[in-house]
Structure formats: C-alpha cells, structure tokens
VMD Tcl script that draws the C-alpha trace (Angstrom):
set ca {
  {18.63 10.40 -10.77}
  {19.94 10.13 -6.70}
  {23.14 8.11 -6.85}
  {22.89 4.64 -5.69}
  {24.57 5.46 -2.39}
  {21.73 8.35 -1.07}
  {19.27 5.58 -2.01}
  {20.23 2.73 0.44}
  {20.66 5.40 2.79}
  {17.27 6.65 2.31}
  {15.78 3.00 2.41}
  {18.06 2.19 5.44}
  {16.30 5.25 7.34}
  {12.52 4.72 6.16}
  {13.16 0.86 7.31}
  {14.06 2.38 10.74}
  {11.06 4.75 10.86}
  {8.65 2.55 9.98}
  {9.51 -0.52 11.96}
  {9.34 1.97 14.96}
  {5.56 1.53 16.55}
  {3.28 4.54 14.93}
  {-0.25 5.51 14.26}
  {-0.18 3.67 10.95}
  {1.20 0.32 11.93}
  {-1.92 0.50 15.13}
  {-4.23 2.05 12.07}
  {-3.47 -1.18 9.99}
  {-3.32 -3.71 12.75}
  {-6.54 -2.84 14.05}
  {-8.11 -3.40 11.13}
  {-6.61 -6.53 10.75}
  {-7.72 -7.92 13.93}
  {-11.02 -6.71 13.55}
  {-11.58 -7.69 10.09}
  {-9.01 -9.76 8.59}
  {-5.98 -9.95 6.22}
  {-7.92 -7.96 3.65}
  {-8.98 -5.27 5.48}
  {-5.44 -4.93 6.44}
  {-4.33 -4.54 3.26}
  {-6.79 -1.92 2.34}
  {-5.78 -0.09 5.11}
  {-2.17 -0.15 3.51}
  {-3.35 0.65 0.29}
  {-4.94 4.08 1.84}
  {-1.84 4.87 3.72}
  {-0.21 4.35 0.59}
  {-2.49 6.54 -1.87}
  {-1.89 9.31 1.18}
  {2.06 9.31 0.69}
  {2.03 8.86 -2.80}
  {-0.59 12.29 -2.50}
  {1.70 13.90 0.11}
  {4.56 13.41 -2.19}
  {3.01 15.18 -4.75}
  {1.70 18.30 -2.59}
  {5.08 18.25 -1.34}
  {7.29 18.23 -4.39}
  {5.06 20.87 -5.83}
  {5.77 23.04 -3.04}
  {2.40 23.45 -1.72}
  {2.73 21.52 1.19}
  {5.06 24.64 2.37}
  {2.32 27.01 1.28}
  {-0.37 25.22 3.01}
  {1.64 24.88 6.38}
  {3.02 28.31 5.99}
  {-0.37 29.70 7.13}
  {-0.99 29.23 10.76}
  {-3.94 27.71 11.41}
  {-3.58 24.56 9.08}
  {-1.91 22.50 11.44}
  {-4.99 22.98 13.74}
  {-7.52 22.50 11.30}
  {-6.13 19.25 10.26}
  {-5.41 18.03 13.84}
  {-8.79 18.91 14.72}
  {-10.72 17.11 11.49}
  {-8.41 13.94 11.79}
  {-9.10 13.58 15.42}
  {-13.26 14.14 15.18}
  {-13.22 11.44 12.08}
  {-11.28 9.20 14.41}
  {-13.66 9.15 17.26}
  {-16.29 9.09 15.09}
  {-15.13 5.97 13.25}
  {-14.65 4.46 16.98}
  {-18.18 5.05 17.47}
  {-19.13 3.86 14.64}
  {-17.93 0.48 15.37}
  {-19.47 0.64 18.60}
  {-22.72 1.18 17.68}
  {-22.62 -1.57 15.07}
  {-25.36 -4.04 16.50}
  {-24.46 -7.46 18.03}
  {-24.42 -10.29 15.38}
  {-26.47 -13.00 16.24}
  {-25.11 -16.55 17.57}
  {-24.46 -17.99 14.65}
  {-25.02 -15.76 12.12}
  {-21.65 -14.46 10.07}
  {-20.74 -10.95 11.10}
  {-20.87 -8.53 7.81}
  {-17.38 -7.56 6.98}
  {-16.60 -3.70 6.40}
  {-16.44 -2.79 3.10}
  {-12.92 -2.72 2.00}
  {-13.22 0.59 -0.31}
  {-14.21 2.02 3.15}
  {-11.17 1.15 4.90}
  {-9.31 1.99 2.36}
  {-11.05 5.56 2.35}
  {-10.52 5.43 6.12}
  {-6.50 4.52 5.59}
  {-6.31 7.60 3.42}
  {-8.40 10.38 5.02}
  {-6.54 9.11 8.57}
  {-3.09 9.87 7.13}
  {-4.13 13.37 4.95}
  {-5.62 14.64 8.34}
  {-2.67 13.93 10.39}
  {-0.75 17.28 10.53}
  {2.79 15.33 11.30}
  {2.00 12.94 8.51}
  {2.73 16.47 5.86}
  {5.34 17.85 8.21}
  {7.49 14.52 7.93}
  {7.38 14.75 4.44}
  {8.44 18.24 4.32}
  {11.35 17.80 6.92}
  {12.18 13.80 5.17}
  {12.43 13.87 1.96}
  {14.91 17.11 1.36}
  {17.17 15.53 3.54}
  {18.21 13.29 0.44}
  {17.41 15.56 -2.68}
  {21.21 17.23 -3.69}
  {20.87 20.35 -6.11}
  {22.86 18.85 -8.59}
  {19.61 17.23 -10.20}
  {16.18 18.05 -10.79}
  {14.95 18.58 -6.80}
  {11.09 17.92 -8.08}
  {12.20 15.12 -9.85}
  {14.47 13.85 -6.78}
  {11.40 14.65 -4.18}
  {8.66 12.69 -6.31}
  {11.44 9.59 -6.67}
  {12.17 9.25 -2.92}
  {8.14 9.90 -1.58}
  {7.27 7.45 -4.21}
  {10.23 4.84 -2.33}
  {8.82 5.68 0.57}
  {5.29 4.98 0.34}
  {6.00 1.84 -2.08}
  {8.22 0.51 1.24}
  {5.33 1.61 3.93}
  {2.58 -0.37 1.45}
  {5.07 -3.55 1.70}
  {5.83 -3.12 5.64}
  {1.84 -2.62 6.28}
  {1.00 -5.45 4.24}
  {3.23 -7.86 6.04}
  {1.98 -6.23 9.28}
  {-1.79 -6.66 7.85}
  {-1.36 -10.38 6.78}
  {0.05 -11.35 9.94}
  {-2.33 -9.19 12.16}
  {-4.95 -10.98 10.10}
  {-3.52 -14.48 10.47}
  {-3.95 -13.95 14.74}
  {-7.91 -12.95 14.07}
  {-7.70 -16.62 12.49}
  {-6.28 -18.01 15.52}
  {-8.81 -16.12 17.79}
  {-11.66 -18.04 15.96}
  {-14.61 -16.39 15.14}
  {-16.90 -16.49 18.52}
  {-19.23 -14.10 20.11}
  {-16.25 -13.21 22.93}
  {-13.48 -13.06 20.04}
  {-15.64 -10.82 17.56}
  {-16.57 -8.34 20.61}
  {-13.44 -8.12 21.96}
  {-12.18 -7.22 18.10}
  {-14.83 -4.22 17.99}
  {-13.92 -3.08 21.71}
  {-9.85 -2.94 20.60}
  {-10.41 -1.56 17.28}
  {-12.71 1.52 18.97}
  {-10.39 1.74 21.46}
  {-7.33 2.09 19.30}
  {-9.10 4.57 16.91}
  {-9.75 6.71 19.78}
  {-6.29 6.02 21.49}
  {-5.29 7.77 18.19}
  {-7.64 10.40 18.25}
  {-6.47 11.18 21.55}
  {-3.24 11.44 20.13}
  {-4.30 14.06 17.82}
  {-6.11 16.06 20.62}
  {-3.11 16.29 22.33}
  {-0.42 17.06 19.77}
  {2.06 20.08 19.46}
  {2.65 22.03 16.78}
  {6.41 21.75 16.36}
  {8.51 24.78 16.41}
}
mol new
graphics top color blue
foreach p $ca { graphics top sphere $p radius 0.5 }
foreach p [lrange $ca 0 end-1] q [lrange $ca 1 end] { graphics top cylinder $p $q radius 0.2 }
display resetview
C-alpha cells in the first residue's frame, strides 16, 4: 500500500491537472450544454470507464508494448480525430425540431460510448498514464498493485471533477431556456467543439 504521504501528493497533482482546461472538461461541457446535466454525467462516466481501462492496459504493461511500436500513436490520433468530426456532423445533420415540439434527447448510453471511445483514441490520453502514474509507484511494494491503486484514484477524482463540471454546465442550458435560438446555438457549439478537438488531434505531435 503507497504511504499516506505519496497519496496527497498524488491527489494534490491530479487536482492541478484536471482543473487545468483539457479536451475532457470541453468533451463533458459540451455535452452538458447541449443536452443537460445527464448527459454530462454520462460523458464522465465514459471518461471514467476509459481511465479505469487505461489503468489496467497500463499496469499490465501493455500500454508500453502497444506504444513501443511506431505507428500506434498515429493510428489512434487518426481514428479519434475521424470519430470526432464525424460525431460533429452528426449533430449537424440532426433535423430542426419543430416550434414547439420537445427536441429528442441523445441517448445517454451513447454519450457515454462517445466519453469512452473519445478518451481510448486519444494517443496522449495512454501516454499520460504511462509517464503519471510511475511517478508515484516506489519498488518497495507491489508496482502492479501500486499502478492499479493510483489510476483507479485518478479516474475516481476525474468522474467527481466532470460531474461537478457536468451538473453545472447543465444548470446554464437551464438558464438558456429551451427556444429555437438557444437549442441551435447548443448544436452549433457542441459541433464546433467536437471538431475544435478533432482539430486538435490532426495537429498533434508525437512526443519525443
């Protein structure tokens, strides 16, 4: 078991990280705005059930093997940014709700599908686990054991962070109200911010 002192320094540092603006905290406020607190939430439940499967690939040293051959990083940067732009079109396509009429809701399993596939295809997402987590692990314990317990801390204190960021995205959609402008506008940001990220993806580095 880490001693108590590498684990407030661990939850001191993924505080940091996480409060700093990313492509998960857009990837869960978008939702938000564009679908409420729920969809918000799934969104953080996907990004979870990524780290918690990230942890796992990582403590069983595969994410090493996988990275170790060359063309992974591209293949992943590639996939995630395509499924990005095509979610972003998606949405755009959707047709115009009547006046009126209440606008059908994405399904939540969806967006929580979408939270997970958008972290598991981001190259950096692996990498940061790879380069994070060992940081802590000291070889006087089990390091597999160490690894699992700190990517498991990790993702359970992203899944609280993107709630809170989810519920409160959610609770300004409330304040927008629910009009024909308002709803429009929420399709037009959320496409735009899925392919802001794409774009992101595009453009990304392998590091060194």
């Amino acid at each position: 078991m880490p001693d108590a002192a590498s684990v407030y320094l661990f939850v001191a540092a993924a505080v940091l990280l996480l409060i700093v603006p990313g492509p998960n905290m857009a990837f869960v406020a978008s939702h938000a705005l564009a679908d409420g607190r729920l969809a918000g939430f799934a969104a953080a439940l996907g990004i979870f059930f990524s780290d918690v499967l990230m942890t796992a690939v990582v403590s069983a040293g595969i994410g090493a093997m996988v990275m170790s051959w060359a063309p992974a990083f591209e293949v992943l940067r590639l996939a995630g940014a395509f499924y990005l732009i095509w979610i972003a079109w998606q949405a755009l396509k959707t047709p115009a709700v009547p006046q009126g009429a209440q606008p059908q809701l994405v399904s939540l399993w969806k967006i929580f599908t979408r939270g997970t596939l958008n972290s598991l295809l981001n190259p950096k997402g692996l990498l940061f686990f790879m380069v994070f987590l060992p940081q802590f692990v000291t070889t006087a314990g089990d390091v597999t054991f160490q690894l699992m317990f700190f990517g498991s801390l990790l993702a359970l204190i992203a899944l609280i962070f993107h709630t809170v960021l989810g519920m409160c995205a959610g609770q300004l959609k409330g304040k927008l109200g629910s009009g024909k402008i308002s709803r429009r506008l929420g399709t037009y940001g959320f496409a735009a911010v899925m392919a802001a990220l794409a774009a992101r993806l595009l453009f990304l580095d392998r590091p060194l």
